[in-house]
SEFIZA-3560 file (N, C-alpha, C; in Angstrom, 3 decimals):
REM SEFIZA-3560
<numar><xx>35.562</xx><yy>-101.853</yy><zz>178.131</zz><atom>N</atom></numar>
<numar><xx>35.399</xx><yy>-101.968</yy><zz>179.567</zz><atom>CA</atom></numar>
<numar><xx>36.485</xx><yy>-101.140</yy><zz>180.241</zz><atom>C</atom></numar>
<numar><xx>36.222</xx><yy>-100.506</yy><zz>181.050</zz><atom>N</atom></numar>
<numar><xx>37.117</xx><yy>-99.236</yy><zz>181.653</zz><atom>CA</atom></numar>
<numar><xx>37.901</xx><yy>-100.171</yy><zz>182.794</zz><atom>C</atom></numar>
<numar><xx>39.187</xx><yy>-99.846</yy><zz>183.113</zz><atom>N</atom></numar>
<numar><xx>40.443</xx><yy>-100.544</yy><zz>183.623</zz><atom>CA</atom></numar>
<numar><xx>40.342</xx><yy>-99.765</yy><zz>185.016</zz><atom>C</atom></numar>
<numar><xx>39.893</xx><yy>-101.085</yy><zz>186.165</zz><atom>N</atom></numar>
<numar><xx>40.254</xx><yy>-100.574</yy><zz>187.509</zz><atom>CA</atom></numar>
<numar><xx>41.362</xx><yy>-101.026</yy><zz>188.033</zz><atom>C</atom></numar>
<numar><xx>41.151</xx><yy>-100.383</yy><zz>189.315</zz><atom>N</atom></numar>
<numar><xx>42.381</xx><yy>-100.674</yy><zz>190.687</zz><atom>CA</atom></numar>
<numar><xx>42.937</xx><yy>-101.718</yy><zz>190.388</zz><atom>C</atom></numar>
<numar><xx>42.405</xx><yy>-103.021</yy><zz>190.397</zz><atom>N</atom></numar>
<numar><xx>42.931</xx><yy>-104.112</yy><zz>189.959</zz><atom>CA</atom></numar>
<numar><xx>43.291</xx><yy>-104.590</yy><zz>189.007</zz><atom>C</atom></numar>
<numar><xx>43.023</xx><yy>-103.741</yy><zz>187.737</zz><atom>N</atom></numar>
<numar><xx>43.332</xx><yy>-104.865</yy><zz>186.266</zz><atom>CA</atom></numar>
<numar><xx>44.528</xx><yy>-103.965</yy><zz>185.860</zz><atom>C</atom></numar>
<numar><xx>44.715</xx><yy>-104.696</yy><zz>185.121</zz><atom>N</atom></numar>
<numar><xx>46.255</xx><yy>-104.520</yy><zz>184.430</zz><atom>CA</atom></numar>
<numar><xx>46.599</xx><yy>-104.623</yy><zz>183.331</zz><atom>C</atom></numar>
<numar><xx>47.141</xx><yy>-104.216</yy><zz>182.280</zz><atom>N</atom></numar>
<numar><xx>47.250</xx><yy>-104.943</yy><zz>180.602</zz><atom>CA</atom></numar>
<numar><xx>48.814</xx><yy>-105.536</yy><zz>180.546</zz><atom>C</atom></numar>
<numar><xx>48.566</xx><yy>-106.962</yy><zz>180.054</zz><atom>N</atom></numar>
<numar><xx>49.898</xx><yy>-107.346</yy><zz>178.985</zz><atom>CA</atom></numar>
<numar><xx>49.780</xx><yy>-107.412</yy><zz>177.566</zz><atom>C</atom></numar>
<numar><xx>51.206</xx><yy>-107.440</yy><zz>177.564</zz><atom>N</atom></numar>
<numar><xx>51.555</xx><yy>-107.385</yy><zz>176.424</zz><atom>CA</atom></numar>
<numar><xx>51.183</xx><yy>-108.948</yy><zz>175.365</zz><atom>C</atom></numar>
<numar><xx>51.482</xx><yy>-109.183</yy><zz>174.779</zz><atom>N</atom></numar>
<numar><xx>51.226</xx><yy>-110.238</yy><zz>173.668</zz><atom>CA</atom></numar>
<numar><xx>52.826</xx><yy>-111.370</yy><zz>174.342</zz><atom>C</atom></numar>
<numar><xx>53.872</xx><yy>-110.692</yy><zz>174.239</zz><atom>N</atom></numar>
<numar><xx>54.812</xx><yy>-111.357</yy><zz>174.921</zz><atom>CA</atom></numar>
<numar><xx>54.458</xx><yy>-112.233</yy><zz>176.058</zz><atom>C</atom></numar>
<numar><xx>53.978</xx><yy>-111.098</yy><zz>177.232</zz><atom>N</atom></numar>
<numar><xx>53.672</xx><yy>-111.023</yy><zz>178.616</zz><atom>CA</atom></numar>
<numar><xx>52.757</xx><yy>-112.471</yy><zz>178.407</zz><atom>C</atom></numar>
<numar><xx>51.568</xx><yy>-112.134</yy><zz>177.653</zz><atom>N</atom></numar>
<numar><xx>50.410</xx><yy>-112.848</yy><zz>177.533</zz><atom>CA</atom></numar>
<numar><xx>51.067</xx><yy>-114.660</yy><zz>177.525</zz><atom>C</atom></numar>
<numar><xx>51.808</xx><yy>-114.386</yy><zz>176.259</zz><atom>N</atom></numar>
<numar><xx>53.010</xx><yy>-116.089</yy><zz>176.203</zz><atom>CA</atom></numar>
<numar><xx>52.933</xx><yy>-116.891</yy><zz>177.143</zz><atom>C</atom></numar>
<numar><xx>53.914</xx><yy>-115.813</yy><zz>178.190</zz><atom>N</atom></numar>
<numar><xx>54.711</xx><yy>-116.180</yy><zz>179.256</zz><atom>CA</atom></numar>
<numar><xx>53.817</xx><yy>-116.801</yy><zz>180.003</zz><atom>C</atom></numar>
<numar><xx>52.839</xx><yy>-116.182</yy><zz>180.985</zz><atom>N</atom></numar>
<numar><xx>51.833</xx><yy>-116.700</yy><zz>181.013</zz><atom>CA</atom></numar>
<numar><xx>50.868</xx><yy>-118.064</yy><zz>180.660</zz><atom>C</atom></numar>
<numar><xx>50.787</xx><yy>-118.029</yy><zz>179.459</zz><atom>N</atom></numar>
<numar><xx>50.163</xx><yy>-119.225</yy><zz>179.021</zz><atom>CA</atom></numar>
<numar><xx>50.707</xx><yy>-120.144</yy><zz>179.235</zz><atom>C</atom></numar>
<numar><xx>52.049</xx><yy>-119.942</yy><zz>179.156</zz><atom>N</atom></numar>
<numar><xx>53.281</xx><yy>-121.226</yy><zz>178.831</zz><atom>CA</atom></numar>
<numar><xx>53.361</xx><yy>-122.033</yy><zz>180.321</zz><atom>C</atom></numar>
<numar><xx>53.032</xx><yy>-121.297</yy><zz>181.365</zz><atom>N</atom></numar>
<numar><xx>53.275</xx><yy>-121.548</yy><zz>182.705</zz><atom>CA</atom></numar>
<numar><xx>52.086</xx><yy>-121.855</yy><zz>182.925</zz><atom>C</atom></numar>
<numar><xx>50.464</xx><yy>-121.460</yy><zz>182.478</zz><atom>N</atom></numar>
<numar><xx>49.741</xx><yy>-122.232</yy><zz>182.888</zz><atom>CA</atom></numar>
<numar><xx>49.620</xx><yy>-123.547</yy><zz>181.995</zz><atom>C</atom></numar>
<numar><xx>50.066</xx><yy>-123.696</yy><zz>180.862</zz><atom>N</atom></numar>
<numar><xx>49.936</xx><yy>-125.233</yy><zz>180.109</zz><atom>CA</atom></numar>
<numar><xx>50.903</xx><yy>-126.133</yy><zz>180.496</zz><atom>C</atom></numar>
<numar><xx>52.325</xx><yy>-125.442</yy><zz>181.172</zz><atom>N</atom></numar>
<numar><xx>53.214</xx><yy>-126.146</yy><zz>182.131</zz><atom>CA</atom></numar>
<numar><xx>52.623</xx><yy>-127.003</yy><zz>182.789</zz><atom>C</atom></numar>
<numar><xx>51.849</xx><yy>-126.564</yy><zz>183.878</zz><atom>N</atom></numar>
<numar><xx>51.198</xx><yy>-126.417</yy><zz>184.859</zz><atom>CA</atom></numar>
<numar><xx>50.533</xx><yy>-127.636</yy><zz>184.728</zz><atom>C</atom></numar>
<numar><xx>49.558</xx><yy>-127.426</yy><zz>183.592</zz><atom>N</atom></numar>
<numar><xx>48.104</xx><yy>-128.140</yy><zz>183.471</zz><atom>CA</atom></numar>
<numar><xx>48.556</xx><yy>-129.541</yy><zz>183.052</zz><atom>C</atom></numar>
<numar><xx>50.021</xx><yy>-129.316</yy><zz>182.587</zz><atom>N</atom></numar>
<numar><xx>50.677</xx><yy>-130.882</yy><zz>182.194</zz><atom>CA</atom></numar>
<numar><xx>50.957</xx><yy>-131.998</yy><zz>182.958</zz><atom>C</atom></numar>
<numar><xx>51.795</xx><yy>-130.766</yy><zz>183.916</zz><atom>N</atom></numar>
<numar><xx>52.414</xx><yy>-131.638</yy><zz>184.906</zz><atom>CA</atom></numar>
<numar><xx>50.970</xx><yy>-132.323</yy><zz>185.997</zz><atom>C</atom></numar>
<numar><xx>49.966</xx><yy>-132.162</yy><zz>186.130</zz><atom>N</atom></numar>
<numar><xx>49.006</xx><yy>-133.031</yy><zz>186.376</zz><atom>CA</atom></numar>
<numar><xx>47.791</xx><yy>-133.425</yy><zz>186.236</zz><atom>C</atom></numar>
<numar><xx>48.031</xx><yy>-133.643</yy><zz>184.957</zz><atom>N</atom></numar>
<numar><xx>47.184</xx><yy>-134.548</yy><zz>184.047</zz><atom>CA</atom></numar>
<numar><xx>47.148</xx><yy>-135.719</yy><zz>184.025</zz><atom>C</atom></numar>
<numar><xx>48.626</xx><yy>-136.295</yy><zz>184.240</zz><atom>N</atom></numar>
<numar><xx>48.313</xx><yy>-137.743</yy><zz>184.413</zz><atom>CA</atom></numar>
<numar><xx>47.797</xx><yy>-138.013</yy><zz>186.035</zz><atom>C</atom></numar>
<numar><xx>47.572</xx><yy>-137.112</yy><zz>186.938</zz><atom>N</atom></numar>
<numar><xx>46.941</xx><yy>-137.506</yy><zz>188.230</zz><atom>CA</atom></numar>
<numar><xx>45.354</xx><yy>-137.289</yy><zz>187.737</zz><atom>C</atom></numar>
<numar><xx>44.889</xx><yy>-136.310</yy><zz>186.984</zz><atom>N</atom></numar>
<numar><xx>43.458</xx><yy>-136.390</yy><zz>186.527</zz><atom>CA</atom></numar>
<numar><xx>42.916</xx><yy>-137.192</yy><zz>185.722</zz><atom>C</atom></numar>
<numar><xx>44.056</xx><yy>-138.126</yy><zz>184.835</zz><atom>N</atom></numar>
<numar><xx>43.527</xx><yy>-138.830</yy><zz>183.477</zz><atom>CA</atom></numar>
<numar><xx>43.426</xx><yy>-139.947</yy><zz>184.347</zz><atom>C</atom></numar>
<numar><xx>44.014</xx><yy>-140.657</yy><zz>185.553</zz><atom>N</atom></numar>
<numar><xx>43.901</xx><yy>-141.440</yy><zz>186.477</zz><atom>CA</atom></numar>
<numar><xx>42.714</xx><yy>-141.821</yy><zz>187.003</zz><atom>C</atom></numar>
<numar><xx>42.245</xx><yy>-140.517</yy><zz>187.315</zz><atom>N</atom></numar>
<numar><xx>40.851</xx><yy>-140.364</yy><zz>188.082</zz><atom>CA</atom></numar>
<numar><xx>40.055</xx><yy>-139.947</yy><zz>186.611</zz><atom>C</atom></numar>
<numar><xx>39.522</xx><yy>-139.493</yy><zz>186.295</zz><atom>N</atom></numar>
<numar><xx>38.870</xx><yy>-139.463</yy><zz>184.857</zz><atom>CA</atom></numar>
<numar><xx>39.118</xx><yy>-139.721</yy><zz>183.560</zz><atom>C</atom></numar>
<numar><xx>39.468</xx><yy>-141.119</yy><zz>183.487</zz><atom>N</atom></numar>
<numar><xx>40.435</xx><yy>-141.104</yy><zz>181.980</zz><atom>CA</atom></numar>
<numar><xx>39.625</xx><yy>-141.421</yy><zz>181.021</zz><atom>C</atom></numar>
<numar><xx>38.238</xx><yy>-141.146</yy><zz>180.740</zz><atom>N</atom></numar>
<numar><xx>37.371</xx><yy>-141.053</yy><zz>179.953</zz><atom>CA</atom></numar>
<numar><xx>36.921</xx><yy>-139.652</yy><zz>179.519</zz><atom>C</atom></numar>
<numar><xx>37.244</xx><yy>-138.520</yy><zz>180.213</zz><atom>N</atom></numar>
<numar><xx>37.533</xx><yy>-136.955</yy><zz>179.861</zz><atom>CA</atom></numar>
<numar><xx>38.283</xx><yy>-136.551</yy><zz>179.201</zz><atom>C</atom></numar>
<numar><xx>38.494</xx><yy>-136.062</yy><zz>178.064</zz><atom>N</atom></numar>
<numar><xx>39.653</xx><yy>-136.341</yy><zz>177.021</zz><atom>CA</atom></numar>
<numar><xx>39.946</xx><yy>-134.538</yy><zz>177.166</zz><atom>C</atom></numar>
<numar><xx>38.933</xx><yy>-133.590</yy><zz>177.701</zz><atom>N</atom></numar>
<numar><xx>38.717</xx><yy>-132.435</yy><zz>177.503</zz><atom>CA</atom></numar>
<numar><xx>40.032</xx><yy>-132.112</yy><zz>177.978</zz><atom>C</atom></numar>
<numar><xx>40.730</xx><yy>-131.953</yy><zz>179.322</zz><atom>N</atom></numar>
<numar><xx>42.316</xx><yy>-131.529</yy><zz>179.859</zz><atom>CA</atom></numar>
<numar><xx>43.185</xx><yy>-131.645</yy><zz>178.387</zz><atom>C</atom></numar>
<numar><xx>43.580</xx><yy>-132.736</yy><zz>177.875</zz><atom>N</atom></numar>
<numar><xx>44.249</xx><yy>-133.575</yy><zz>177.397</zz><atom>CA</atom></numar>
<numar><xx>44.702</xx><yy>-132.244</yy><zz>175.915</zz><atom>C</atom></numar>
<numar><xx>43.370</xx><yy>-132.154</yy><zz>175.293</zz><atom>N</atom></numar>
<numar><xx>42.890</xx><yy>-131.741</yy><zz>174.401</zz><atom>CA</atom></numar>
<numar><xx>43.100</xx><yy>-129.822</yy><zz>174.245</zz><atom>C</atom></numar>
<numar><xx>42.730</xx><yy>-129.665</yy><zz>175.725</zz><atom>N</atom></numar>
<numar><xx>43.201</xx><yy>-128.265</yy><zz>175.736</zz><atom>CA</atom></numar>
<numar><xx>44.389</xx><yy>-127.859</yy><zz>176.041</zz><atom>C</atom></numar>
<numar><xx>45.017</xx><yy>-128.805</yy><zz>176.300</zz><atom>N</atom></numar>
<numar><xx>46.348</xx><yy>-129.005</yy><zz>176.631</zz><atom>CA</atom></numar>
<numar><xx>47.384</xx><yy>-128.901</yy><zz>174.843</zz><atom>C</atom></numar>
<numar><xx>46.831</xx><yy>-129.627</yy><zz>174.712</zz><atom>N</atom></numar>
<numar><xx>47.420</xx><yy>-129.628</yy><zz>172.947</zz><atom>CA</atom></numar>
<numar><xx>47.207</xx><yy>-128.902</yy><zz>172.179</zz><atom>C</atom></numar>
<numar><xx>45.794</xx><yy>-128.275</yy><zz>172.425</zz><atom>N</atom></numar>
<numar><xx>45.306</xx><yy>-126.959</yy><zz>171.888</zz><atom>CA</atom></numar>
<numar><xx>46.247</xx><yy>-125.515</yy><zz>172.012</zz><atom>C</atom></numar>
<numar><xx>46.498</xx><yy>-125.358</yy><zz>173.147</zz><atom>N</atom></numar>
<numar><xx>47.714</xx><yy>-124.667</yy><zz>174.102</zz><atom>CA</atom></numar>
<numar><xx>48.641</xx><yy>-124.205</yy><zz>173.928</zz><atom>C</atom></numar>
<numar><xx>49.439</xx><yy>-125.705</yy><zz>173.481</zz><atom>N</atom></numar>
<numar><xx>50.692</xx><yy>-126.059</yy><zz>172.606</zz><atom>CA</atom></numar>
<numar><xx>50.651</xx><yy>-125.528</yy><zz>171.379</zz><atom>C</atom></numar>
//
């Protein structure tokens, strides 16, 4: 797929960094979603997956 105006490449590092801040992220409110859906195990799961 040919790289426009907007896209960009990272690195494998870059890519990390990234992840690490969105599984941060997805942690810190989970227990407000497992609250409201705590029969959805799916967050939880991709969360650990992540890790």
């Amino acid at each position: 797929m040919p790289i426009g105006k907007s896209d960009f490449e990272l690195s494998m590092d870059e890519l990390r960094v990234v992840a690490r801040y969105a599984v941060e992220s997805a942690q810190e409110v989970l227990p407000l979603f497992e609250e409201a859906k705590s029969e959805d195990l799916r967050p939880r799961l991709a969360i650990g997956a992540a890790w």
